[in-house]
PDBQT receptor file of N, H, CA, C and O in Angstrom, charges set to zero:
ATOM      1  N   UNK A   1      30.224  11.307 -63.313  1.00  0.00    +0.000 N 
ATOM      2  CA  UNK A   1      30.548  12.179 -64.428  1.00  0.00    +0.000 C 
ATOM      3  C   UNK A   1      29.580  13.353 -64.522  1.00  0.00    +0.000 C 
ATOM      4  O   UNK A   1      29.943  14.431 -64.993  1.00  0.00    +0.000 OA
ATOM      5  N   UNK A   2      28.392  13.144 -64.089  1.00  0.00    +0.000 N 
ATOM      6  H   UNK A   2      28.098  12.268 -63.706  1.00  0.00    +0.000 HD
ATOM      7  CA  UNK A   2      27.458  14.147 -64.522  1.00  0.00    +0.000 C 
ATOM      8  C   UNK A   2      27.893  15.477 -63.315  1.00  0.00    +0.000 C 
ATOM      9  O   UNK A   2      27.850  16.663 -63.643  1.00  0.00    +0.000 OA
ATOM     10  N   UNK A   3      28.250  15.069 -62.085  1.00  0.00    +0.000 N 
ATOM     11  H   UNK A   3      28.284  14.106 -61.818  1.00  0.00    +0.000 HD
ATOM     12  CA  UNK A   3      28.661  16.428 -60.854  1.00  0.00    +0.000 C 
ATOM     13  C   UNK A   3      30.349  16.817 -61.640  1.00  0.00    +0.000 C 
ATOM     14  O   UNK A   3      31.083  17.776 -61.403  1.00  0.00    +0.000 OA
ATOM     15  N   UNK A   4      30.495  15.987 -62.340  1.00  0.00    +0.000 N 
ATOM     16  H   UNK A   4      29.899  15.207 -62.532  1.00  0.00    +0.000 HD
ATOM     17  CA  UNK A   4      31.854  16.752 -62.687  1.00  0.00    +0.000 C 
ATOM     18  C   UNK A   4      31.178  18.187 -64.070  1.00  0.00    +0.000 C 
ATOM     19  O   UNK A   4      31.608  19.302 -64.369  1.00  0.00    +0.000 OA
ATOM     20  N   UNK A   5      30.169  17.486 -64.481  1.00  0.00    +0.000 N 
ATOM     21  H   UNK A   5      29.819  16.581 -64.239  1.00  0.00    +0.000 HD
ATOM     22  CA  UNK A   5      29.845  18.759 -65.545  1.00  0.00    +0.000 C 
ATOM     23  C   UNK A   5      29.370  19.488 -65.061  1.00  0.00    +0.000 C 
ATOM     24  O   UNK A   5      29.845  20.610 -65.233  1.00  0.00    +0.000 OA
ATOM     25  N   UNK A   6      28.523  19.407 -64.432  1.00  0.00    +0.000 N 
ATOM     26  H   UNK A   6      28.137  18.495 -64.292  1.00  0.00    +0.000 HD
ATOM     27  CA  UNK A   6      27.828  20.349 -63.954  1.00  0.00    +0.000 C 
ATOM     28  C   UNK A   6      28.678  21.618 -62.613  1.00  0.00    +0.000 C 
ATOM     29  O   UNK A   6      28.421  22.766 -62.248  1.00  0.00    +0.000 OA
ATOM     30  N   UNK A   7      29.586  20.732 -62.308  1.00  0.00    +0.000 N 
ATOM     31  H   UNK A   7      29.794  19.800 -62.605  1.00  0.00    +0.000 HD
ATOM     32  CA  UNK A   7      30.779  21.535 -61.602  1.00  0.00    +0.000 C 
ATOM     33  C   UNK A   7      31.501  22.440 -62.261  1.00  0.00    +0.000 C 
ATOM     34  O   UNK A   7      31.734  23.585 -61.875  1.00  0.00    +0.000 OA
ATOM     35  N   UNK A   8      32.001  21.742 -63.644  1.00  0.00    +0.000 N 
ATOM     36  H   UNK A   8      31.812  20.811 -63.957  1.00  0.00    +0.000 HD
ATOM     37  CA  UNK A   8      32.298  22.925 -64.750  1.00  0.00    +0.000 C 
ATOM     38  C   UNK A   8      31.645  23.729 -65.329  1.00  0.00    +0.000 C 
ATOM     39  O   UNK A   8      32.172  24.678 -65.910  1.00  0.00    +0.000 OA
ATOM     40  N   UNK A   9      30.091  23.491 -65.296  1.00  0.00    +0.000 N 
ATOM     41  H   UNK A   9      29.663  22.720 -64.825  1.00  0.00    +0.000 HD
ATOM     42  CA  UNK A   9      29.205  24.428 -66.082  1.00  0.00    +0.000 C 
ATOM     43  C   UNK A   9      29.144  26.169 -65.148  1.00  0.00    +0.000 C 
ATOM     44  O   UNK A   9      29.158  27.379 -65.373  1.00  0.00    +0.000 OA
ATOM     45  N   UNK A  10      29.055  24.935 -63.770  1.00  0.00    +0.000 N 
ATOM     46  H   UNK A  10      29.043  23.952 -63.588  1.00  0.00    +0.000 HD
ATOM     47  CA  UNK A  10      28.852  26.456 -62.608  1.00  0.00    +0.000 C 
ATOM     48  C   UNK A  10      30.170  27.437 -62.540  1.00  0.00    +0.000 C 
ATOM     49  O   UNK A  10      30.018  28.649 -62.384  1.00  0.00    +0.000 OA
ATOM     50  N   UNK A  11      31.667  26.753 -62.686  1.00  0.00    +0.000 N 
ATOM     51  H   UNK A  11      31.791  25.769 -62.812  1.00  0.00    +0.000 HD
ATOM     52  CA  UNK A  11      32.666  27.428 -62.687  1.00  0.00    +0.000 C 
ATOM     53  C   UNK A  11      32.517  28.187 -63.904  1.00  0.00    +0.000 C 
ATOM     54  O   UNK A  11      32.803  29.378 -63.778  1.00  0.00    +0.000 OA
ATOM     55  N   UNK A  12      32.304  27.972 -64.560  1.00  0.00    +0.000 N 
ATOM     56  H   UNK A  12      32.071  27.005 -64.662  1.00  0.00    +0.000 HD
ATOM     57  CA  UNK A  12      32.546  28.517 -66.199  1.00  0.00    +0.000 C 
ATOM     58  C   UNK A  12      31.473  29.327 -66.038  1.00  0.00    +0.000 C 
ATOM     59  O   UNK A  12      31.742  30.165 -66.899  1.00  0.00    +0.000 OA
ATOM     60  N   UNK A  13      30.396  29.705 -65.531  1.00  0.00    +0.000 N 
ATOM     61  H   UNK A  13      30.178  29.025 -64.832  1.00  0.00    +0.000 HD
ATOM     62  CA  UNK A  13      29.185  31.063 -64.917  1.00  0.00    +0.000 C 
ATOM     63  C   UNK A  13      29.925  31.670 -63.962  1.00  0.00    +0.000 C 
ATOM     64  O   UNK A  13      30.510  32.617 -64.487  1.00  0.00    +0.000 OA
ATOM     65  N   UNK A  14      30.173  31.582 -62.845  1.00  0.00    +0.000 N 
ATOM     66  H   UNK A  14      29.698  30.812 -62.419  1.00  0.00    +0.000 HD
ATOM     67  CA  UNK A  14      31.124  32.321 -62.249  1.00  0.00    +0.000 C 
ATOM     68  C   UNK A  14      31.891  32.759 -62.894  1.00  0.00    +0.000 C 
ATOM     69  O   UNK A  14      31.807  33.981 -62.769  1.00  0.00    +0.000 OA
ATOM     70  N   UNK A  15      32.807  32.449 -63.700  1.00  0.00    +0.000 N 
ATOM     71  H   UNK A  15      32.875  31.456 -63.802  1.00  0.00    +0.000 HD
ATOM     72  CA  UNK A  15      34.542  33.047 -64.360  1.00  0.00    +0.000 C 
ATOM     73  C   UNK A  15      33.774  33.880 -65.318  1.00  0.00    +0.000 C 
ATOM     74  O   UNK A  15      34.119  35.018 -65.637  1.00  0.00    +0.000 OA
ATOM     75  N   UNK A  16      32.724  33.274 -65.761  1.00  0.00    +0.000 N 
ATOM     76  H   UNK A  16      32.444  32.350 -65.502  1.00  0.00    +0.000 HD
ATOM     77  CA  UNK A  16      32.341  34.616 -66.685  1.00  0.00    +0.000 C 
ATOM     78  C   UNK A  16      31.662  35.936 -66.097  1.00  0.00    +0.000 C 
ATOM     79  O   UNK A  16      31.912  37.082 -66.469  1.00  0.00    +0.000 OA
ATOM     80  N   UNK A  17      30.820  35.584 -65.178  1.00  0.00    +0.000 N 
ATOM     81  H   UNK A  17      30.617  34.653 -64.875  1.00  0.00    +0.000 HD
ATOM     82  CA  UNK A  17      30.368  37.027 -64.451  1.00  0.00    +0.000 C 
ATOM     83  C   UNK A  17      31.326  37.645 -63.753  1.00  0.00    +0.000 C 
ATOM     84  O   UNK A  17      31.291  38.839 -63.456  1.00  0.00    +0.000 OA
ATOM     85  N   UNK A  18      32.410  36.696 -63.398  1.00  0.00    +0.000 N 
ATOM     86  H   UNK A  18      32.439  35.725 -63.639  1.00  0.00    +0.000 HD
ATOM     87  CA  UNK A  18      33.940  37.859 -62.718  1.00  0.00    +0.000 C 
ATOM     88  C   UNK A  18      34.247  38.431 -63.769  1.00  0.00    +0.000 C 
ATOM     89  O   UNK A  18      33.893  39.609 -63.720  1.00  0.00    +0.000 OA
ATOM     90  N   UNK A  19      34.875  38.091 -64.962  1.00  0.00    +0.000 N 
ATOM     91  H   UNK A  19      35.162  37.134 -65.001  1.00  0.00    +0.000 HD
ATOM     92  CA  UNK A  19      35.172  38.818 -65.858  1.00  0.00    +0.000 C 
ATOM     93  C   UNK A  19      34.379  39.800 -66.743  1.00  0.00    +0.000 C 
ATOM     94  O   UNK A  19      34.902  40.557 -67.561  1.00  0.00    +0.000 OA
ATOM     95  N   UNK A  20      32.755  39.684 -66.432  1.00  0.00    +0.000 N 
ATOM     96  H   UNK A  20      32.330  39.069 -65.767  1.00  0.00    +0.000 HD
ATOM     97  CA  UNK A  20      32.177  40.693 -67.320  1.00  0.00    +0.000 C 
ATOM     98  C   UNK A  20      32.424  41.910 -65.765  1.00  0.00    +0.000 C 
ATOM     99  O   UNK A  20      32.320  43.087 -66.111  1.00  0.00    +0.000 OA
ATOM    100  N   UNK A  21      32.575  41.805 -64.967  1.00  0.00    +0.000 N 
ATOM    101  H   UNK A  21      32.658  40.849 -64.686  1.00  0.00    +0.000 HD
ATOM    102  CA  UNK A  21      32.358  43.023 -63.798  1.00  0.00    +0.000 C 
ATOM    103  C   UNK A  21      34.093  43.277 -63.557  1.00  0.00    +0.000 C 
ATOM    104  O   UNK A  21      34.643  44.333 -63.245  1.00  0.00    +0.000 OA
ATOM    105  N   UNK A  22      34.479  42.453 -63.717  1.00  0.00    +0.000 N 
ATOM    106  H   UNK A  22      34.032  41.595 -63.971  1.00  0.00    +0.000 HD
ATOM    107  CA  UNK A  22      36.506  42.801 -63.984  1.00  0.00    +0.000 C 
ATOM    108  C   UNK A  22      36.773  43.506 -65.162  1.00  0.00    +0.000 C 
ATOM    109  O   UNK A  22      37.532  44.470 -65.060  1.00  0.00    +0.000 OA
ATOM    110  N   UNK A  23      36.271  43.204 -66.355  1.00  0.00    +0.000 N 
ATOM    111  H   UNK A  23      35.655  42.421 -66.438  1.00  0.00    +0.000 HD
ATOM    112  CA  UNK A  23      36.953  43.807 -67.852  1.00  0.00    +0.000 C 
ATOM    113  C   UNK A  23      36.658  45.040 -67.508  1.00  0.00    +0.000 C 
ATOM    114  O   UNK A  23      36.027  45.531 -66.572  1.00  0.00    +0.000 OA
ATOM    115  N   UNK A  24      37.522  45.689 -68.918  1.00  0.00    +0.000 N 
ATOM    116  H   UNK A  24      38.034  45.290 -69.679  1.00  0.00    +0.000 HD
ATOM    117  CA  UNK A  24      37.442  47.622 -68.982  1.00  0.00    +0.000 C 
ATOM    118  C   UNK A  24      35.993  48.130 -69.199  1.00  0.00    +0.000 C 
ATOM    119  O   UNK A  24      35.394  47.112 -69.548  1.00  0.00    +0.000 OA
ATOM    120  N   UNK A  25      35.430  48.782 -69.187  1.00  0.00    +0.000 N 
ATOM    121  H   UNK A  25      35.917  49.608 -68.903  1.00  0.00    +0.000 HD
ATOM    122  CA  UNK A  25      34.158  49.300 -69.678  1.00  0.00    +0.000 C 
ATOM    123  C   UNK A  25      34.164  49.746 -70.817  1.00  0.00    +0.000 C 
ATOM    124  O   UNK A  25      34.813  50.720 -71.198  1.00  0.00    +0.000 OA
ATOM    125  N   UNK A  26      33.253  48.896 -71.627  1.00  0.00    +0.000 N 
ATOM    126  H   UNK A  26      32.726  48.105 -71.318  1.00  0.00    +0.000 HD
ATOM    127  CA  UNK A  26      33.017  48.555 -73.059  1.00  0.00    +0.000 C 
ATOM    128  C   UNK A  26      31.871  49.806 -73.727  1.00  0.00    +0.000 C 
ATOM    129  O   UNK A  26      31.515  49.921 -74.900  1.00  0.00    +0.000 OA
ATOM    130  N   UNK A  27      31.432  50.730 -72.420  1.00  0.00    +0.000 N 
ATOM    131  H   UNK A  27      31.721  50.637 -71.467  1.00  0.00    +0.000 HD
ATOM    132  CA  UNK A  27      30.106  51.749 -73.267  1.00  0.00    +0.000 C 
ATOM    133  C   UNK A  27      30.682  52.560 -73.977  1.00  0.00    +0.000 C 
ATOM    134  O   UNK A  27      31.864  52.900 -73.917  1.00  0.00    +0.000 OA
ATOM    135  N   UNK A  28      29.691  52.985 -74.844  1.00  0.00    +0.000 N 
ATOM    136  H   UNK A  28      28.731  52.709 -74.892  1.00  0.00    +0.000 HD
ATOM    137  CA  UNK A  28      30.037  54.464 -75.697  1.00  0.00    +0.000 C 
ATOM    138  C   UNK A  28      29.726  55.445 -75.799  1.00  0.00    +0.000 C 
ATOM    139  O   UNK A  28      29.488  55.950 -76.896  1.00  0.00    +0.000 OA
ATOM    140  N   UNK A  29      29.615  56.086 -74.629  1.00  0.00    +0.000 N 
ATOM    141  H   UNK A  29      29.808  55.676 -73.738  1.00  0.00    +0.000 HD
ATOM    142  CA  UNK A  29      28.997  57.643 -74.254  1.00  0.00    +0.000 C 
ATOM    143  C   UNK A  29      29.687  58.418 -75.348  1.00  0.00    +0.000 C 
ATOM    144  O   UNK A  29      30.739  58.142 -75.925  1.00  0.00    +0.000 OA
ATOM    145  N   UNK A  30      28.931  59.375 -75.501  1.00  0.00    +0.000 N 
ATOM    146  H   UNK A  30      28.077  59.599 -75.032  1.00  0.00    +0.000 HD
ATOM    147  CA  UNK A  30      29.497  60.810 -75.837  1.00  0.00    +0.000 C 
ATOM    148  C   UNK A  30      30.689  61.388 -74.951  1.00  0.00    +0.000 C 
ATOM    149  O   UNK A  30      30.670  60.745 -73.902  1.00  0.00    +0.000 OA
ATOM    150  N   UNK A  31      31.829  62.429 -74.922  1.00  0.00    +0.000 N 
ATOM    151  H   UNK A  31      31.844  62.952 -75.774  1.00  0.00    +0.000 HD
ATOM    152  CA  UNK A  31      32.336  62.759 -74.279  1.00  0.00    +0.000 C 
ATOM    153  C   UNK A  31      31.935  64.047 -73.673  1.00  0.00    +0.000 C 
ATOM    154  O   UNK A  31      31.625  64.852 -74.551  1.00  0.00    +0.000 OA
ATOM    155  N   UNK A  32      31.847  64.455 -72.634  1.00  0.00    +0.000 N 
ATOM    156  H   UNK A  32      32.099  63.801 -71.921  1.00  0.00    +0.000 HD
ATOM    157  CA  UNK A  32      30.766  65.410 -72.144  1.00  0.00    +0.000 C 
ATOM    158  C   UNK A  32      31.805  66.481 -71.197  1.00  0.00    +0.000 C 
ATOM    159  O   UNK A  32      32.453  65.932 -70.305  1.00  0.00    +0.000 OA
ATOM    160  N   UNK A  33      31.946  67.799 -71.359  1.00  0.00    +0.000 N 
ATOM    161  H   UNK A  33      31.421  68.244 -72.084  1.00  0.00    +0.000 HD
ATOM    162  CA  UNK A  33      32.538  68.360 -70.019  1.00  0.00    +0.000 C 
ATOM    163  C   UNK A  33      31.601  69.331 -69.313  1.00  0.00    +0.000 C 
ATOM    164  O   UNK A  33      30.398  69.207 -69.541  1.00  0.00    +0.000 OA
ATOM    165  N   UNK A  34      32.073  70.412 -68.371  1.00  0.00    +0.000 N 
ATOM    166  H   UNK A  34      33.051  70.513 -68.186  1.00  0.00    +0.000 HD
ATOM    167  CA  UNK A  34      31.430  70.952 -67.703  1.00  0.00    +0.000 C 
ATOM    168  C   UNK A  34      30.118  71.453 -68.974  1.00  0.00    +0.000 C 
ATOM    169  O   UNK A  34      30.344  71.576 -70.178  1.00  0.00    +0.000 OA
ATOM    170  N   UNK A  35      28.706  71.684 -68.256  1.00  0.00    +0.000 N 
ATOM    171  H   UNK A  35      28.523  71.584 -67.278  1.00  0.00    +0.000 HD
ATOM    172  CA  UNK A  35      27.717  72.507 -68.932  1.00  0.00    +0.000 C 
ATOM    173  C   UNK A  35      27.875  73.408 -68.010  1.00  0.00    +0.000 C 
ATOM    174  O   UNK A  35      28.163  73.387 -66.814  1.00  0.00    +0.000 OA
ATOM    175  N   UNK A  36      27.532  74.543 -69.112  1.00  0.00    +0.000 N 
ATOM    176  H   UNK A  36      27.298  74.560 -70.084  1.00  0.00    +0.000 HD
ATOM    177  CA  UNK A  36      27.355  76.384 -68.624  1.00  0.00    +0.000 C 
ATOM    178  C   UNK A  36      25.960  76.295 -68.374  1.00  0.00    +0.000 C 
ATOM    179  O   UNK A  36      25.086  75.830 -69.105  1.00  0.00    +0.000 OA
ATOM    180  N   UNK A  37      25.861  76.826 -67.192  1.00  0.00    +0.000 N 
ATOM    181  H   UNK A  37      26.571  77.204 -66.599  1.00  0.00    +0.000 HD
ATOM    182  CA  UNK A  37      24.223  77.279 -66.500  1.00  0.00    +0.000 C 
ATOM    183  C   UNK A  37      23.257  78.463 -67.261  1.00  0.00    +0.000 C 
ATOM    184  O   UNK A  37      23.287  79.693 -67.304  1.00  0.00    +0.000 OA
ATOM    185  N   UNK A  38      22.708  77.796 -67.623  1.00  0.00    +0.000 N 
ATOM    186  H   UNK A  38      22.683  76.797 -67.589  1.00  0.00    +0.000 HD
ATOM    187  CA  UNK A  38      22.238  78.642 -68.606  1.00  0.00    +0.000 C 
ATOM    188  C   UNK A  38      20.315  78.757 -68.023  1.00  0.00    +0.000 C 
ATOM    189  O   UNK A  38      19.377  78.384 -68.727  1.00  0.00    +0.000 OA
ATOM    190  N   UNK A  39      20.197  79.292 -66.769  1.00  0.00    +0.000 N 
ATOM    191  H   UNK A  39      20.960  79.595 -66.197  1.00  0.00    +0.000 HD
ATOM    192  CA  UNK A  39      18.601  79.530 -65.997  1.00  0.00    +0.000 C 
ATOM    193  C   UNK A  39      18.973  80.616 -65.721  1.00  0.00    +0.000 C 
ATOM    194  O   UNK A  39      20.187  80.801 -65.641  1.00  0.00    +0.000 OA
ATOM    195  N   UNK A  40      18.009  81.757 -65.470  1.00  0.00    +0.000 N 
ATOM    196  H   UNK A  40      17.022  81.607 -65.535  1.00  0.00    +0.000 HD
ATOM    197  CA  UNK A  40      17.691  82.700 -64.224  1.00  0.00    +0.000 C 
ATOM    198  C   UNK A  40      18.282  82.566 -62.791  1.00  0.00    +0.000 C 
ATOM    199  O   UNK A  40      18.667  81.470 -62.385  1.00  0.00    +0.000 OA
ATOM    200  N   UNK A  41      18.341  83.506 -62.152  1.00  0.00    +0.000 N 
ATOM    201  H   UNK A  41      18.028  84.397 -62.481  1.00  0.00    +0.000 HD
ATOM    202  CA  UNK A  41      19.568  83.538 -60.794  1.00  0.00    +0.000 C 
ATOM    203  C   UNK A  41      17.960  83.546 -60.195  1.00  0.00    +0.000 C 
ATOM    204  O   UNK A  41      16.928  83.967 -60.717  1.00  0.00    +0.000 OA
ATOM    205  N   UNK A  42      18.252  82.769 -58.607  1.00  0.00    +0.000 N 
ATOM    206  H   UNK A  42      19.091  82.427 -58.182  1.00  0.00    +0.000 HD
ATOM    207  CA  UNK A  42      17.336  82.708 -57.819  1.00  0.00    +0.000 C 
ATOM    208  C   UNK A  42      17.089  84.486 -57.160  1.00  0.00    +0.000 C 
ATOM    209  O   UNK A  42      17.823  85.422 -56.843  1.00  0.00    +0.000 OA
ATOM    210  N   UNK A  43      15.838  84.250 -57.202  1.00  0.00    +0.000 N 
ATOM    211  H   UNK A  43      15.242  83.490 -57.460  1.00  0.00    +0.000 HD
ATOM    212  CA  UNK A  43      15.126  85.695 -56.368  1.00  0.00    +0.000 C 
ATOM    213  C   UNK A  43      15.268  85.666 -54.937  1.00  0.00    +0.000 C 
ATOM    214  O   UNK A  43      15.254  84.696 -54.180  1.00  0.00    +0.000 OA
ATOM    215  N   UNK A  44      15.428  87.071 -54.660  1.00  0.00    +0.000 N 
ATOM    216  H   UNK A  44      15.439  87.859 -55.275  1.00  0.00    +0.000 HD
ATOM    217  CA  UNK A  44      15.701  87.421 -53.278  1.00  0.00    +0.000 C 
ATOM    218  C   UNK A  44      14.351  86.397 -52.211  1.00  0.00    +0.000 C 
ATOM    219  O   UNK A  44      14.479  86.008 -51.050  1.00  0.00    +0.000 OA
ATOM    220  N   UNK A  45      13.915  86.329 -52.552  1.00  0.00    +0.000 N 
ATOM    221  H   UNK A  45      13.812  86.645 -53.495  1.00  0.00    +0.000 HD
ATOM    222  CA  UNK A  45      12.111  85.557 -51.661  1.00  0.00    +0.000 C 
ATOM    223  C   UNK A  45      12.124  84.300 -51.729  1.00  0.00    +0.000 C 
ATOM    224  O   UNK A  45      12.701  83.571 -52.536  1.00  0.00    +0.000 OA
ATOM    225  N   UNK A  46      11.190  83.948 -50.484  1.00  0.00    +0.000 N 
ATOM    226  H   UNK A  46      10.721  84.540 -49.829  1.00  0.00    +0.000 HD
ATOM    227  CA  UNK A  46      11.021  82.627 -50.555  1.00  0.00    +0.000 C 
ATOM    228  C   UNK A  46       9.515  82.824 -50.743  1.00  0.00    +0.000 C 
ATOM    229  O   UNK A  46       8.874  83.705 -50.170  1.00  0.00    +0.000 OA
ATOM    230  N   UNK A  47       8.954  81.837 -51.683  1.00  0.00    +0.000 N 
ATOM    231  H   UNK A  47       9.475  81.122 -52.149  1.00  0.00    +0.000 HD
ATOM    232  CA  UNK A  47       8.075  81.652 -52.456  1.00  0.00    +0.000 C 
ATOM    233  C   UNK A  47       7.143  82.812 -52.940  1.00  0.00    +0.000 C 
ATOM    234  O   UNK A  47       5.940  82.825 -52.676  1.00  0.00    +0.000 OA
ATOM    235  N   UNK A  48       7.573  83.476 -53.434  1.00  0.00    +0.000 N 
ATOM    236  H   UNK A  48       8.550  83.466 -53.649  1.00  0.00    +0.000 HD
ATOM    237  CA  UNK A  48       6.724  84.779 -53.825  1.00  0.00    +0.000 C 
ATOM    238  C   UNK A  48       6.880  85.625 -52.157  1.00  0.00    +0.000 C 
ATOM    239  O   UNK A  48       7.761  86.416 -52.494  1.00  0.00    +0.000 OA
ATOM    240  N   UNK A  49       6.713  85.838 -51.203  1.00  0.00    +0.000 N 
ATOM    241  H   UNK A  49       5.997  85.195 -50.930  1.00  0.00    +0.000 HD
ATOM    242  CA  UNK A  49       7.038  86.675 -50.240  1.00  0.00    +0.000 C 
ATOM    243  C   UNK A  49       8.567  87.251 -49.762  1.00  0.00    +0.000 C 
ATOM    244  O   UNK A  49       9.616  86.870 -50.282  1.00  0.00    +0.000 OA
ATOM    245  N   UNK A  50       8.465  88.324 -48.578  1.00  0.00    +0.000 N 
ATOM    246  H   UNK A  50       7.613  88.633 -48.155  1.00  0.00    +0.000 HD
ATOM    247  CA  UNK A  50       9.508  88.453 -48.501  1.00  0.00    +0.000 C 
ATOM    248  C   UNK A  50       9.825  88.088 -46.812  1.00  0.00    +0.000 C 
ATOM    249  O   UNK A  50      10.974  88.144 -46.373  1.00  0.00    +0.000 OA
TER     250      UNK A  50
């Protein structure tokens, strides 16, 4: 009796880590679209020279 529980304990850890990496994604980001570039345009030089 005791390999039968412990057989169910391990199935029942498995079925649950399939289903936490199977279900929909539960986060709650912000909704985000493109950002506008908002820096200085690169200079003609590479590192201060020309």
């Amino acid at each position: 009796m005791k390999l039968m529980e412990m057989l169910k304990r391990m199935m029942q850890y498995l079925s649950d880590g399939a289903a936490n990496i199977f279900s929909p994604n539960r986060d709650n980001y912000p909704a985000t679209g493109a950002q506008p570039f908002s820096d200085d345009p690169p200079s003609d030089t590479i590192h201060g020279t020309k």
